[in-house]
N, CA, C and O of each residue as an XYZ file, in Angstrom:
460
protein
N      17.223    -40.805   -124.047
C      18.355    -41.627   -124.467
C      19.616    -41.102   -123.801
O      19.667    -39.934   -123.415
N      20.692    -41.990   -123.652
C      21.257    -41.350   -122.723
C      22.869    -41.168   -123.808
O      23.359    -41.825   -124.726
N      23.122    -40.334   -123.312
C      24.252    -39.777   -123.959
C      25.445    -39.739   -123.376
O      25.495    -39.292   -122.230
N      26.914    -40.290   -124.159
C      28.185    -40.978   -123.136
C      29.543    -40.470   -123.691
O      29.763    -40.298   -124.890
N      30.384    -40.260   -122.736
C      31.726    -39.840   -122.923
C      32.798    -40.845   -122.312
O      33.147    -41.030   -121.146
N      33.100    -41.285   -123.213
C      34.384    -42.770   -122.350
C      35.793    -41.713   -122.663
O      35.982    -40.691   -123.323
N      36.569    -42.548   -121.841
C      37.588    -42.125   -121.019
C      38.743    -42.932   -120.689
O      38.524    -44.100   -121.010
N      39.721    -42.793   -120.249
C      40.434    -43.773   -119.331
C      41.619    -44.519   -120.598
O      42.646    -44.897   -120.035
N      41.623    -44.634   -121.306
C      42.091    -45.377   -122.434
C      43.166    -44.573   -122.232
O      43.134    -43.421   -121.799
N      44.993    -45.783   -122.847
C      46.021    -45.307   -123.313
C      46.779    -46.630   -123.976
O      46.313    -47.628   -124.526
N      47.992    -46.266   -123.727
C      49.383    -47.071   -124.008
C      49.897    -47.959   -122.614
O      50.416    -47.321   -121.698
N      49.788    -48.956   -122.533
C      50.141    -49.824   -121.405
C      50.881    -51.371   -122.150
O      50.807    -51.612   -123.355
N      51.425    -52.093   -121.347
C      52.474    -52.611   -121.856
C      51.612    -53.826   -121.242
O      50.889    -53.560   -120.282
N      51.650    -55.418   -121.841
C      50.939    -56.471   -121.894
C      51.472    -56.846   -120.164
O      52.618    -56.967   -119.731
N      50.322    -56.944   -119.543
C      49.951    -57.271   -118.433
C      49.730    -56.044   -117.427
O      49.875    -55.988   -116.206
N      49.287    -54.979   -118.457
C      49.523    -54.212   -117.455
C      47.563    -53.566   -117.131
O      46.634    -54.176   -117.661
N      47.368    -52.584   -116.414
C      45.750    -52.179   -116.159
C      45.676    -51.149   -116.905
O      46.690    -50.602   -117.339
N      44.332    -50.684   -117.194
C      43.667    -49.655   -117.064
C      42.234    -49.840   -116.506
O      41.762    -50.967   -116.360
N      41.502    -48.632   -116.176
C      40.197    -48.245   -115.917
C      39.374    -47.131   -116.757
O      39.400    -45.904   -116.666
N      38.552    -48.084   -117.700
C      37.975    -47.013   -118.318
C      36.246    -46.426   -117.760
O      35.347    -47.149   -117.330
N      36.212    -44.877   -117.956
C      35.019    -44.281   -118.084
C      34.156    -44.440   -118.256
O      34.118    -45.640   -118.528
N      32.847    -43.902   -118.345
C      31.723    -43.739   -119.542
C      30.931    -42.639   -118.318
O      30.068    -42.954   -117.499
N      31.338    -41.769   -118.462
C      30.151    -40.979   -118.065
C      29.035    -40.388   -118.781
O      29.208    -39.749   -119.819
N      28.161    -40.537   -118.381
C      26.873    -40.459   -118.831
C      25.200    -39.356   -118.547
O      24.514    -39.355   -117.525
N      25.045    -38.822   -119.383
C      23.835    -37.958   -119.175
C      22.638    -37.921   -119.654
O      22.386    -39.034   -120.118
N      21.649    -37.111   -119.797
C      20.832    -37.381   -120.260
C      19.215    -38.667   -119.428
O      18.005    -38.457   -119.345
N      19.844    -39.549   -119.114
C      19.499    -40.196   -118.328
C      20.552    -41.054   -117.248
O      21.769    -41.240   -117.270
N      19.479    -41.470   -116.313
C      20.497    -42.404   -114.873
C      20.635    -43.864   -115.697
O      19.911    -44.642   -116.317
N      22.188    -43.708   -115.255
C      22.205    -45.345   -116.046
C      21.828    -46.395   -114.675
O      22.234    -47.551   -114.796
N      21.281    -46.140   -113.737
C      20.859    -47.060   -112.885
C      19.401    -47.492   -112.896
O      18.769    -48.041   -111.994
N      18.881    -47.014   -114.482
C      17.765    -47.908   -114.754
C      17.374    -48.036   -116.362
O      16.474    -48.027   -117.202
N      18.957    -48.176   -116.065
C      19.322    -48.689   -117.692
C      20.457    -50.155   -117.627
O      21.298    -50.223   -116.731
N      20.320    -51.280   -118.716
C      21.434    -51.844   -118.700
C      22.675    -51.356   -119.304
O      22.454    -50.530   -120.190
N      23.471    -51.520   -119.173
C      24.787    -50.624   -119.809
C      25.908    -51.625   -120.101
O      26.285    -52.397   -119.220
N      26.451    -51.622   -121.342
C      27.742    -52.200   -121.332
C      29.102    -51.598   -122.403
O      28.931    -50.592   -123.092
N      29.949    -52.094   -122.409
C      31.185    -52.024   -123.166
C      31.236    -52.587   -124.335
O      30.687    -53.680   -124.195
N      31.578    -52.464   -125.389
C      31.798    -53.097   -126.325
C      33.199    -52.456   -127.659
O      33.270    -51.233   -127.776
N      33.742    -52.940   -128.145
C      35.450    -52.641   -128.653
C      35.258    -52.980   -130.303
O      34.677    -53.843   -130.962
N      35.953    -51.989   -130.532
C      36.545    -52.571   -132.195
C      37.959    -52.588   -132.394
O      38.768    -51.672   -132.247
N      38.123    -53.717   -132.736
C      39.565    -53.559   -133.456
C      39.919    -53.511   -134.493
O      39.473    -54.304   -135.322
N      41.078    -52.330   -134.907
C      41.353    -52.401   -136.087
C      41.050    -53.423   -137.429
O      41.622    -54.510   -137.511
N      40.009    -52.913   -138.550
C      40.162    -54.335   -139.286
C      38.858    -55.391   -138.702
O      38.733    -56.523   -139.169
N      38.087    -54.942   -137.811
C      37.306    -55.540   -137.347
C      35.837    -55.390   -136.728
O      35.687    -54.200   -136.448
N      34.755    -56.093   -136.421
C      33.776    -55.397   -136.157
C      33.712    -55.205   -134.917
O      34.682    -55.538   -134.236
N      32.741    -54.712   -134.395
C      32.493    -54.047   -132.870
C      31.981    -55.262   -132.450
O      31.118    -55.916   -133.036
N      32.583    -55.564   -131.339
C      31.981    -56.620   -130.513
C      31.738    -56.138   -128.696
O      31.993    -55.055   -128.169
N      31.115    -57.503   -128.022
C      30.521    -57.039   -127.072
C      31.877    -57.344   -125.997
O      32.744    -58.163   -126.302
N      31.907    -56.577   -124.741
C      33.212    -57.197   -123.962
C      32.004    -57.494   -122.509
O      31.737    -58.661   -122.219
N      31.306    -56.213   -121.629
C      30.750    -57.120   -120.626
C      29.349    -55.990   -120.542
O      29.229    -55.008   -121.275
N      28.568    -56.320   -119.692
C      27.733    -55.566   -119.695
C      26.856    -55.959   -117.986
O      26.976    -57.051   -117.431
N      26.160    -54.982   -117.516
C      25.288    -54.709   -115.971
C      24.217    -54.568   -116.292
O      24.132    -53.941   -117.348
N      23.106    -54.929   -115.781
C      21.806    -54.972   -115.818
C      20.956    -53.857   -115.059
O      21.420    -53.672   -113.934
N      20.098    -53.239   -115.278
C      20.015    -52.172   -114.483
C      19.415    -52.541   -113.048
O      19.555    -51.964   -111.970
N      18.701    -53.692   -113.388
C      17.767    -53.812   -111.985
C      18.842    -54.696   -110.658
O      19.088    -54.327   -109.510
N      19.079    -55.353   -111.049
C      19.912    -56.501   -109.835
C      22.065    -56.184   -109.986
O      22.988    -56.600   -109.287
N      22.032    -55.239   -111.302
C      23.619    -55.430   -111.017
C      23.977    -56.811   -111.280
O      24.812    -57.269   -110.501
N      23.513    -57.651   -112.265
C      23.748    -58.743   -113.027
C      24.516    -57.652   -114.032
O      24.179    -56.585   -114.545
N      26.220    -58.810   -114.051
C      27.193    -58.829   -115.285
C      27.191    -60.042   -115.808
O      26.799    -61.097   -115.308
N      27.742    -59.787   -117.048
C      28.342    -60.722   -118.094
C      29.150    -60.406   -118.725
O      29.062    -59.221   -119.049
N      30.258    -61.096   -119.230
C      31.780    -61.119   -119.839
C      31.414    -61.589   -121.112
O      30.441    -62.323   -121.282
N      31.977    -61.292   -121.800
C      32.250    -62.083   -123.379
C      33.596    -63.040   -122.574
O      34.230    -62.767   -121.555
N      33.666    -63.853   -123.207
C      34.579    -65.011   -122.619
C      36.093    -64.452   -122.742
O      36.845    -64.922   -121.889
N      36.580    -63.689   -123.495
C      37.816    -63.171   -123.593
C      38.440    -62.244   -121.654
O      39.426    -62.072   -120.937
N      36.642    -61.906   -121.774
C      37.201    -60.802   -120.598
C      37.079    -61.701   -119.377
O      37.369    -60.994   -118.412
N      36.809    -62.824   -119.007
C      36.310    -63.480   -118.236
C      37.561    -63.102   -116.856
O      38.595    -62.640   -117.336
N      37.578    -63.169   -116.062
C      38.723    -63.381   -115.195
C      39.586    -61.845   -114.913
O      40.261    -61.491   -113.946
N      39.268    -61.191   -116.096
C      40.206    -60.269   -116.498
C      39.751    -58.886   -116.256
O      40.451    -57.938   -115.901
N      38.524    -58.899   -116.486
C      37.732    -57.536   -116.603
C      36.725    -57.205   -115.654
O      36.146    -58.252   -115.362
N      36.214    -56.175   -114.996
C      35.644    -56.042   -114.079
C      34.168    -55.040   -114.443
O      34.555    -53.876   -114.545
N      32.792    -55.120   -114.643
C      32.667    -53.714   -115.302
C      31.731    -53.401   -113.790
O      31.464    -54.383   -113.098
N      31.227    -51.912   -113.299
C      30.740    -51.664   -112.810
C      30.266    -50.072   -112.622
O      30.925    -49.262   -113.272
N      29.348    -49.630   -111.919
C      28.529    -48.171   -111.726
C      28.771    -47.619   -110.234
O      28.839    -48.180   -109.140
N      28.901    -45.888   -110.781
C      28.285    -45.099   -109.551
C      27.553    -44.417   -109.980
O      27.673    -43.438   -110.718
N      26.539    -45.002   -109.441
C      25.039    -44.404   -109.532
C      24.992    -42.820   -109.045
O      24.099    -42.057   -109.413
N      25.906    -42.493   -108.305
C      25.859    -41.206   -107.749
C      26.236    -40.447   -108.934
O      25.461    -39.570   -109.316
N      27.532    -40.705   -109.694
C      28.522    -39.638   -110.423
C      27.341    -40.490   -111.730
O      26.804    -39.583   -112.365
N      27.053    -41.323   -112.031
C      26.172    -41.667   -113.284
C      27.522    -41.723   -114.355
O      27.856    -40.983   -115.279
N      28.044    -42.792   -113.854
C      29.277    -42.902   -114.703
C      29.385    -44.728   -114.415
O      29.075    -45.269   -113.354
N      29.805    -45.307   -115.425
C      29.932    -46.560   -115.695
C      31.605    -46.890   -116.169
O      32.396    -46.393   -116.970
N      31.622    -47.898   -115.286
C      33.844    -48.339   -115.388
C      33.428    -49.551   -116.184
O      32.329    -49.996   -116.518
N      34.847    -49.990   -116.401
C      35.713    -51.035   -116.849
C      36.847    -51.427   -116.189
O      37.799    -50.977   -116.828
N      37.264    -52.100   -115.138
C      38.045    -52.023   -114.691
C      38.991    -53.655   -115.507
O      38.542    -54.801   -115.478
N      40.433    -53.181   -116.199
C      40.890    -53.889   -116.854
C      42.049    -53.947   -116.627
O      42.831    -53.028   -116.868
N      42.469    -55.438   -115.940
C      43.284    -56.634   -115.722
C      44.301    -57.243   -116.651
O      43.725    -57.439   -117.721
N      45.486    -57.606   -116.714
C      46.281    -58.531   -117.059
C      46.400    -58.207   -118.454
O      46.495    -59.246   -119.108
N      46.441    -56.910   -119.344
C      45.742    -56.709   -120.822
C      46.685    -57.712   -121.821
O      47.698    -58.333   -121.500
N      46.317    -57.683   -122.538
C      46.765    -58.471   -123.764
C      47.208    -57.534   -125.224
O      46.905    -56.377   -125.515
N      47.775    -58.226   -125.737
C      47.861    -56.882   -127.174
C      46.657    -57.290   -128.156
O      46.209    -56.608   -129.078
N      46.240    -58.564   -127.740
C      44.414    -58.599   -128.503
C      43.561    -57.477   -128.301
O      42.773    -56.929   -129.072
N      43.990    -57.143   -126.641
C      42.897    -56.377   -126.276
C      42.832    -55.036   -127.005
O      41.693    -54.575   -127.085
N      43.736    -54.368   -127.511
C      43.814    -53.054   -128.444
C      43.138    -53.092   -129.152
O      43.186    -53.795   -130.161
N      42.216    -52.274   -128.807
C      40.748    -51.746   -129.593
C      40.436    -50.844   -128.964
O      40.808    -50.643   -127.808
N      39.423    -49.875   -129.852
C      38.723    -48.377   -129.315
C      37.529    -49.207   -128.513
O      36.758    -50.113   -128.831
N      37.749    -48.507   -127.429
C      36.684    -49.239   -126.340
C      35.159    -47.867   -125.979
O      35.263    -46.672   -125.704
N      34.152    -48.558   -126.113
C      32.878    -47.497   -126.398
C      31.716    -48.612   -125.220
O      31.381    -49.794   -125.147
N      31.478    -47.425   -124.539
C      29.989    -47.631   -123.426
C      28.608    -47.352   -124.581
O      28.514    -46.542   -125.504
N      27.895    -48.116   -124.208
C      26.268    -47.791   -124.398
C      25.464    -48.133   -124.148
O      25.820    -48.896   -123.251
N      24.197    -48.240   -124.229
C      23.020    -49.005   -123.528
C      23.117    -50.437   -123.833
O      23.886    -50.657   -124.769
N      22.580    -51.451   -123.333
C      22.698    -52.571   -123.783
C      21.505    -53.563   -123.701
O      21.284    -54.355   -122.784
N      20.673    -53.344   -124.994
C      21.257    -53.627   -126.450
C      21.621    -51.901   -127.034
O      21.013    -50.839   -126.897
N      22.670    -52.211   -127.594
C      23.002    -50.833   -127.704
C      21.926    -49.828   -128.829
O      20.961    -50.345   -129.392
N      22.197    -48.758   -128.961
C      21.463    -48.001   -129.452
C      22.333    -47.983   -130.737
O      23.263    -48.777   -130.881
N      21.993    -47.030   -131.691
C      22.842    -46.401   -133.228
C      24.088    -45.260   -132.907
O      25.004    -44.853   -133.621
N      23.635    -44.893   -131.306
C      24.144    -43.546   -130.665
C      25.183    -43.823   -130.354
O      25.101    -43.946   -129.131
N      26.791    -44.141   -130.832
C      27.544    -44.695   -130.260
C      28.454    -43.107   -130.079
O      28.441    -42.199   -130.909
N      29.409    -43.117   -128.399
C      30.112    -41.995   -128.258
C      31.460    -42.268   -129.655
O      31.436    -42.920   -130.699
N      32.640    -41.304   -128.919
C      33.776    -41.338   -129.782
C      34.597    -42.744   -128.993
O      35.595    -43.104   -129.618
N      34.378    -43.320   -128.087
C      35.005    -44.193   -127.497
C      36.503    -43.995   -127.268
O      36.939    -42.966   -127.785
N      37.276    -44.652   -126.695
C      38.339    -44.404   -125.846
C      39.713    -45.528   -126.348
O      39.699    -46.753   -126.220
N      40.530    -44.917   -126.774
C      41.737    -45.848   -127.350
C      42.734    -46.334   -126.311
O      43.292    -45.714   -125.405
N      42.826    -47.877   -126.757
C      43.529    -48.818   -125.600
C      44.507    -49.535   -126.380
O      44.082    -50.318   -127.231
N      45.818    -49.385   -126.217
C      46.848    -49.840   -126.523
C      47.658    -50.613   -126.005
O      48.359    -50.138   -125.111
N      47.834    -51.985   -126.359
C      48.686    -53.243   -125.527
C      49.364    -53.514   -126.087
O      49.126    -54.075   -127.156
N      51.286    -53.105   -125.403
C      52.353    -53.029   -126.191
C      52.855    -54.643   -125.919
O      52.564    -55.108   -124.817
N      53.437    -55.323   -126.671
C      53.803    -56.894   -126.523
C      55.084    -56.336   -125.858
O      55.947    -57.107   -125.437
């Protein structure tokens, strides 16, 4: 099972980027699917995008569509988020895991979108 440390998360002001982490051990996430998924305050964990292990097939939850980028280096065995245009919706603790995810969730990574 593979075991994850996200990263990258702060305070950014509405429209502005970040790039988040997930490095990962235990196993290669390049034959694993892997994705992102966020909670917000007050709310449940939902899915944002996720990679497939075999072909590098993504998918967006429709919020991130346009906006969000997710992708791997198979070398460093670390999995991004690369995040676009943010919103103050988007403020939520943002957490990598297998996908369908496991029970194993890391401490995930806090993202703040100032209006």
């Amino acid at each position: 099972q593979v075991q994850v440390v996200e990263s990258g998360g702060g305070l950014v002001q509405t429209g502005g980027s970040l790039r988040l982490s997930c490095a990962a051990s235990g196993s290669s996430i390049s034959t694993i699917s892997m994705g992102w998924f966020r909670q917000a305050p007050g709310k449940e964990r939902e899915f944002v995008a996720r990679i497939s292990w075999d072909r590098d097939l993504t998918r967006y939850a429709s919020f991130a569509l346009g906006r969000f980028a997710i992708y791997r280096d198979s070398a460093k065995n670390t999995l991004y988020l690369q995040m676009n245009n943010l919103k103050p919706d988007d403020t939520a603790v943002y957490y990598c895991n297998q996908d369908p995810p496991t029970t194993d969730w890391g401490q995930g990574t806090q993202v703040t979108v100032s209006s």
